[in-house]
C-alpha positions in Angstrom: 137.5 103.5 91.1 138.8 100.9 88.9 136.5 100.8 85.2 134.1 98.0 84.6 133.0 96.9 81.3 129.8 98.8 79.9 126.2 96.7 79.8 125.2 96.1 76.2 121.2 95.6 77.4 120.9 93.8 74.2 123.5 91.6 75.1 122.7 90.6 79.0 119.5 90.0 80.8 119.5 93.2 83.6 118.4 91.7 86.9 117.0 94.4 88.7 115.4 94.6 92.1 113.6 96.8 94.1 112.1 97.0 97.6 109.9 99.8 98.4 108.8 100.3 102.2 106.0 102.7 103.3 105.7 102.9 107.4 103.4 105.6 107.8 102.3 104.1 111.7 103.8 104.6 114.6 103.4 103.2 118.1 106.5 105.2 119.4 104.6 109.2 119.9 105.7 110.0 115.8 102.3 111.7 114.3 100.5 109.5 111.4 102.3 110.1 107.8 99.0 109.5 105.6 101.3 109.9 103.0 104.4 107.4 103.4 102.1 104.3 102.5 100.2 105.3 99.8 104.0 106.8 98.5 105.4 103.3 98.9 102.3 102.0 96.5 102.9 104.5 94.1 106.5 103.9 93.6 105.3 100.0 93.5 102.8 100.2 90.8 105.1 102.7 88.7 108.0 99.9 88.7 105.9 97.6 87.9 104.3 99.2 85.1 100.7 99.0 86.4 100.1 103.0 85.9 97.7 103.5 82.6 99.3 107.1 82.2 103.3 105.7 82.2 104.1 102.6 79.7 107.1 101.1 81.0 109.4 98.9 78.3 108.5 95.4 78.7 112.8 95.0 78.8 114.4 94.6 81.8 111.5 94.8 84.0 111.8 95.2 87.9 110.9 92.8 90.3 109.1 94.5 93.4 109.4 93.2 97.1 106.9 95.0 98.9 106.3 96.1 102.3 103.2 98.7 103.3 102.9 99.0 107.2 99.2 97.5 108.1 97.6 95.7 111.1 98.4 92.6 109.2 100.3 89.7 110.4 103.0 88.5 108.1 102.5 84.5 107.5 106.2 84.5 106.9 107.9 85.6 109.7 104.4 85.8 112.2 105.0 89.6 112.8 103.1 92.7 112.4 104.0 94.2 108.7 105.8 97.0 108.8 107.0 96.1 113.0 110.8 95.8 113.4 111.4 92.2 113.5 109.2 92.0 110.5 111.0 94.5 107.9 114.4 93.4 109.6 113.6 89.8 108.2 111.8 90.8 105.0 115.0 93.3 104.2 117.5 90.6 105.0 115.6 87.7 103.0 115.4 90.1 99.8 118.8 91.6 100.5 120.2 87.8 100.5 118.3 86.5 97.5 119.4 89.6 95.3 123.1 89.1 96.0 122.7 85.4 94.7 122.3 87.2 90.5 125.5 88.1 89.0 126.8 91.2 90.2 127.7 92.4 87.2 124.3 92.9 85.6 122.9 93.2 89.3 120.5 96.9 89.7 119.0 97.3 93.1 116.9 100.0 94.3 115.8 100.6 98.0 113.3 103.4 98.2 111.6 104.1 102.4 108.7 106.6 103.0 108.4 107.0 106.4 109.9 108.7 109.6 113.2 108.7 110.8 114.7 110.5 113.6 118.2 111.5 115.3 119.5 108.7 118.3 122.1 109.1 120.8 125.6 109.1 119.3 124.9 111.2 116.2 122.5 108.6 114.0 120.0 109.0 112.3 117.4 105.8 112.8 114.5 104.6 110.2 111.2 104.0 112.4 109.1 100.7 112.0 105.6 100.7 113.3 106.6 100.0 116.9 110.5 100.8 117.3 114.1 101.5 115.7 114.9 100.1 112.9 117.4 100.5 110.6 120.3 103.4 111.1 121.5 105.8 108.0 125.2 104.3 108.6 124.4 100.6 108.3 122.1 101.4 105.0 126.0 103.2 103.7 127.6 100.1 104.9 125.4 98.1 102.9 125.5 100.4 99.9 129.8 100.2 99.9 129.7 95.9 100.3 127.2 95.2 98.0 128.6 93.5 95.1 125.6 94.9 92.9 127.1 97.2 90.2 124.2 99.7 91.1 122.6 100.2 93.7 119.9 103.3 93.9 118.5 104.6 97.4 115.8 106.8 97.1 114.5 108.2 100.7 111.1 110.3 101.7 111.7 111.3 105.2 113.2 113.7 107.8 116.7 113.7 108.2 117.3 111.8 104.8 120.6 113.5 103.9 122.2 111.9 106.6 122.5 109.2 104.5 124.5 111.1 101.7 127.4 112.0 104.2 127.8 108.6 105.8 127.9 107.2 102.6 130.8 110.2 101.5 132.4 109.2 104.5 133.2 106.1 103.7 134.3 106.4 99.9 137.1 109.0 101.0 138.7 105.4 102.0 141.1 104.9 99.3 140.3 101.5 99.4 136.8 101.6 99.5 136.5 104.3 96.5 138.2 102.0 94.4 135.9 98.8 94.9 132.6 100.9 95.1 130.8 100.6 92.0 127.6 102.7 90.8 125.8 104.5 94.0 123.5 106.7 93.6 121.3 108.3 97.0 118.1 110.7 96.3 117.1 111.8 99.6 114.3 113.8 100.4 115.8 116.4 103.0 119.2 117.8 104.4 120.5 115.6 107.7 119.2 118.5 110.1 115.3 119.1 107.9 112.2 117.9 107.7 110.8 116.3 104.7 106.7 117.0 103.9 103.9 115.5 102.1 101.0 117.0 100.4 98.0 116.0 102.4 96.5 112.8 100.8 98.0 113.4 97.5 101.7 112.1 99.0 105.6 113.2 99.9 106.4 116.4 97.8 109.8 115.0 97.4 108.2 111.4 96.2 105.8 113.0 93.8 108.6 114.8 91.9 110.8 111.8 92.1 107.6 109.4 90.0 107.3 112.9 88.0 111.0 112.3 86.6 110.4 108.6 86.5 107.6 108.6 83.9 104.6 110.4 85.3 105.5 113.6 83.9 104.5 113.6 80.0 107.1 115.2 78.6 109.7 112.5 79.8 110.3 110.1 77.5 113.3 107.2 76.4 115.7 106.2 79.2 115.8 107.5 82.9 119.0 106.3 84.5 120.1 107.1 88.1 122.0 110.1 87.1 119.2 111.8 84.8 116.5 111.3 87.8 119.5 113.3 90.0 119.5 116.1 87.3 115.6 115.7 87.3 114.7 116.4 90.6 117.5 119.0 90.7 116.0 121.1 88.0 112.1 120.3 88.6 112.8 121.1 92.8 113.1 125.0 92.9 109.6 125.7 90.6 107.5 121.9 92.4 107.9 123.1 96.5 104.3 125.2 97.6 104.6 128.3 99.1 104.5 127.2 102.2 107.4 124.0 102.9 110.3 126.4 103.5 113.3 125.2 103.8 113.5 121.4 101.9 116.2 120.6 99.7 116.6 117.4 98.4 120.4 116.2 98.6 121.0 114.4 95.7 124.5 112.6 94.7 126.0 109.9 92.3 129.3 108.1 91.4 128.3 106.3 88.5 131.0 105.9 85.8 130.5 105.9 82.2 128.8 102.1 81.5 127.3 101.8 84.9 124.6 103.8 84.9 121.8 101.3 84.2 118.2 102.9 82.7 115.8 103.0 85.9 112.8 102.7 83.2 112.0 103.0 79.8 109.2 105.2 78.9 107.5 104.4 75.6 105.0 107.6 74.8 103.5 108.1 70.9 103.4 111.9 72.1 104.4 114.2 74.5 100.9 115.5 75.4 99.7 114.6 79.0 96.7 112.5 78.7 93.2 114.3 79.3 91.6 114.6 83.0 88.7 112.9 83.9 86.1 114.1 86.6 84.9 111.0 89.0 83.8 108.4 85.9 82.0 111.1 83.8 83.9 113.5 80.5 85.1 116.3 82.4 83.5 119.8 81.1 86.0 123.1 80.5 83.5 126.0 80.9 86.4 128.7 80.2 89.5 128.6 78.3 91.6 130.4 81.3 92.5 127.5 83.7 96.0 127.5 85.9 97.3 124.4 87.6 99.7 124.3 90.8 103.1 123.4 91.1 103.0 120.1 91.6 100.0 119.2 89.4 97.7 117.9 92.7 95.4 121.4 92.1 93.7 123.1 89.4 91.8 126.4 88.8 89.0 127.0 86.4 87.1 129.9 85.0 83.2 129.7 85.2 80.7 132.2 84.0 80.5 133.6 87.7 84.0 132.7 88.7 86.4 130.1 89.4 86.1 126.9 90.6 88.6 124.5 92.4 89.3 121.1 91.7 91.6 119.2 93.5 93.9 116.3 91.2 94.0 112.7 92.5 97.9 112.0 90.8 97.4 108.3 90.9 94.5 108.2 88.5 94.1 112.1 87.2 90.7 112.4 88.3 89.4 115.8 89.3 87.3 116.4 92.5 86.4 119.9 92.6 85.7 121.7 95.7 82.4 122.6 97.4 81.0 125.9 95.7 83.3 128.1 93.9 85.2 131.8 94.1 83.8 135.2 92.9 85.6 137.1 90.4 85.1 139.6 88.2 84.5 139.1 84.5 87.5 141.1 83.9 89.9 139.4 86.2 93.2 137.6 84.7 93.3 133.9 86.9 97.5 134.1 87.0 98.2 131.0 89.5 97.5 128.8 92.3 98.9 126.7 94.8 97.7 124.7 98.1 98.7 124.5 102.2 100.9 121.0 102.7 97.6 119.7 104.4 95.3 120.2 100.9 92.6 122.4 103.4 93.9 126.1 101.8 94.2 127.1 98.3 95.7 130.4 97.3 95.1 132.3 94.2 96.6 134.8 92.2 94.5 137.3 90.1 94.6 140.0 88.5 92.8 143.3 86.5 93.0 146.9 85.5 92.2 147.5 89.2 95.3 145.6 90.4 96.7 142.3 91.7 95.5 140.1 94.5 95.7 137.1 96.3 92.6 134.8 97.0 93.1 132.4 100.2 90.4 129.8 99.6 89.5 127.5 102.6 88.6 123.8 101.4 84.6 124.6 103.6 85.0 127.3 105.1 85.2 131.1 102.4 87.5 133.0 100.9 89.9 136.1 101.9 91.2 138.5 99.7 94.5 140.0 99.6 96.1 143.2 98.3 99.4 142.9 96.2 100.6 146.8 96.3 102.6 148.1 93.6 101.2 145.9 91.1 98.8 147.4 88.9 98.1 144.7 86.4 100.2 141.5 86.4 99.8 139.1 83.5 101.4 136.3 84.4 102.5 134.8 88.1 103.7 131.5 89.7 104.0 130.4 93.3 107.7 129.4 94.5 111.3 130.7 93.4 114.3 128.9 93.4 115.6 128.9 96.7 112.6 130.9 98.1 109.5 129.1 98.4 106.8 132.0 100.3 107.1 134.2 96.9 104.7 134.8 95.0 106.4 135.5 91.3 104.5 138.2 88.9 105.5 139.6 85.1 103.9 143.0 83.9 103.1 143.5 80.1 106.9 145.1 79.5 108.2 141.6 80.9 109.4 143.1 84.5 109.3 140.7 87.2 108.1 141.4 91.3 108.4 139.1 94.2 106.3 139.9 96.4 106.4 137.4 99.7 102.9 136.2 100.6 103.0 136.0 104.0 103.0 140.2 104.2 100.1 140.9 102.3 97.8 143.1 103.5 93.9 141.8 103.9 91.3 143.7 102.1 88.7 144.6 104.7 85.0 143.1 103.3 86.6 140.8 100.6 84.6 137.7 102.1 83.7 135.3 100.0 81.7 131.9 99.9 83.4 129.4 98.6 
């Protein structure tokens, strides 16, 4: 690739745009993704800087075209948001307007939640509401002519890698590798997976993706293209629940030094996560032992008669806790927890003098107790392993670690529970 200048951002004005699509309906036999709209808001109110927990630089802010898949006619083009003809249009008329900014401070970003699915002759298509719409190999075509020195695809949905090797296939043109500029593709899946969501709470892939973008605490300064990659690369192997086996996000860049633009800015005064709120009213800690899952959407409390459940809304942090709550034993260490993909299962890890076990705790409906043999007394455990997601991760007092795979364990007989 031939060298560019590097942006001084005090020097030029940044144009940077963004559309984000959520198309969570389908008319064409897909099941409902509850998630891919409410992912596509998400992303839309982070860019825009309309999250109370993430305070965006007021530089080089993004301008958002929006399109959310609803009932809804679109005045503009007379179509149903989120059909075919209508994101075909709405793509085009941003896609048009962007490439009128100059190129060289041009930043565009493309993020889709939603389904896509394999077609005849070895594509991969993205789904609107009632039909194909746009295939992986025209979104890499678009990506290599685009005149924008960045452009960023971020995609939450099945097959997502797909995009990743159409777009390789075309930069191992000589000629094409040496006009290309920044590209940078975050997609959810490989080309032959599936990608999942957590229930209500959203895509497990677009929830670590607005982790690395600001909504984890600890992130601070600027996030570029290339630090979300090593983001989501690092965060991927400890964030997947114990039960999505088998996602791995493909993740690539060919920025050069200079071109990689900041994403955001975040501005924090400190590094500590803001406090939890329960519905509107101060939320109570009634023990000091409390463990929170992998991706921060559950959380496990001690009470003076056991634990209770409360489930973490990630768009505003409040805390809904679950109907009733689980026995323990006063003596019992609370190690870890972590949910189903639907949000209906929790399972927890705990532990005494007597030995280690796993709690399953059904959202209505009791809990189930589990024996983890050969584990006298854990004191610490985590759901997930790199690479192996059905593991359930404990340390002894002398520092030993045992993975023990969740799916074997054996019920105990009269374990019971309400919850």
């Amino acid at each position: 690739m031939t060298a560019t200048n590097p942006i001084d951002p005090g020097r030029h004005r940044l144009t940077k745009r963004a559309i984000v699509i959520g198309v969570g309906r389908s008319t064409m036999g897909e099941e409902p993704l509850r998630s891919a709209e409410r992912d596509a808001d998400r992303v839309r109110k982070l860019l825009r800087g309309e999250r109370a927990d993430v305070e965006l630089s007021p530089d080089q802010p993004w301008s958002v075209y929006t399109v959310i898949a609803s009932d809804d006619i679109d005045p503009q083009t007379g179509k149903q948001v989120g059909s075919k003809d209508h994101l075909t249009a709405a793509f085009g008329m941003w896609w048009q307007s962007s490439h009128r900014e100059d190129p060289d401070n041009l930043h565009l970003l493309i993020y889709f939640a939603g389904h896509a699915t394999p077609v005849a002759g070895g594509e991969v298509v993205l789904l609107a509401v009632d039909d194909q719409w746009m295939s992986l190999s025209e979104l890499a075509e678009r990506m290599i002519k685009s005149t924008a020195r960045n452009v960023t695809v971020i995609l939450d949905c099945c097959h997502a890698a797909e995009l990743n090797e159409q777009l390789w296939s075309r930069l191992a043109i000589p000629a094409t590798s040496r006009s290309t500029r920044g590209r940078a593709v975050l997609a959810a899946c490989a080309a032959d997976k599936a990608s999942y969501a957590f229930g209500d709470v959203g895509g497990l892939f677009t929830t670590v993706v607005l982790n690395g973008l600001g909504a984890d605490p600890t992130v601070r300064g600027k996030v570029s293209a290339r630090s979300l990659v090593d983001y989501v690369a690092e965060k991927w192997p400890t964030a997947m629940p114990t039960y999505a086996e088998g996602q791995e996000p493909a993740l690539m860049t060919t920025f050069q030094i200079g071109d990689d633009i900041p994403l955001v800015e975040i501005r924090r005064s400190a590094a500590e996560p803001r406090p939890l709120a329960v519905g509107s009213a101060p939320r109570k800690i009634e023990a000091a032992t409390s463990v929170e899952g992998p991706l921060g959407n559950i959380r496990a409390e001690r009470t003076s008669g056991g634990v209770r459940i409360l489930e973490v809304a990630r768009a505003t942090g409040e805390l809904h806790p679950w109907p009733g709550q689980v026995n323990l034993a006063p003596s019992e260490r609370l190690l870890a927890i972590t949910t189903s993909l639907d949000g209906s299962t929790a399972w927890l890890a705990v532990s005494d003098q007597g030995g280690t076990h796993v709690v399953r705790v059904r959202r209505r409906n009791g809990a189930q107790r589990y024996a983890v043999d050969g584990v006298a007394a854990a004191t610490r455990g985590r759901f997930g392993g790199a690479g192996e997601r059905d593991l359930l991760v404990l340390e002894t007092a002398s520092g030993a670690e045992q993975h023990v795979r969740v799916r074997t364990l054996r019920p105990l007989e009269g374990t019971g529970t309400p919850a």
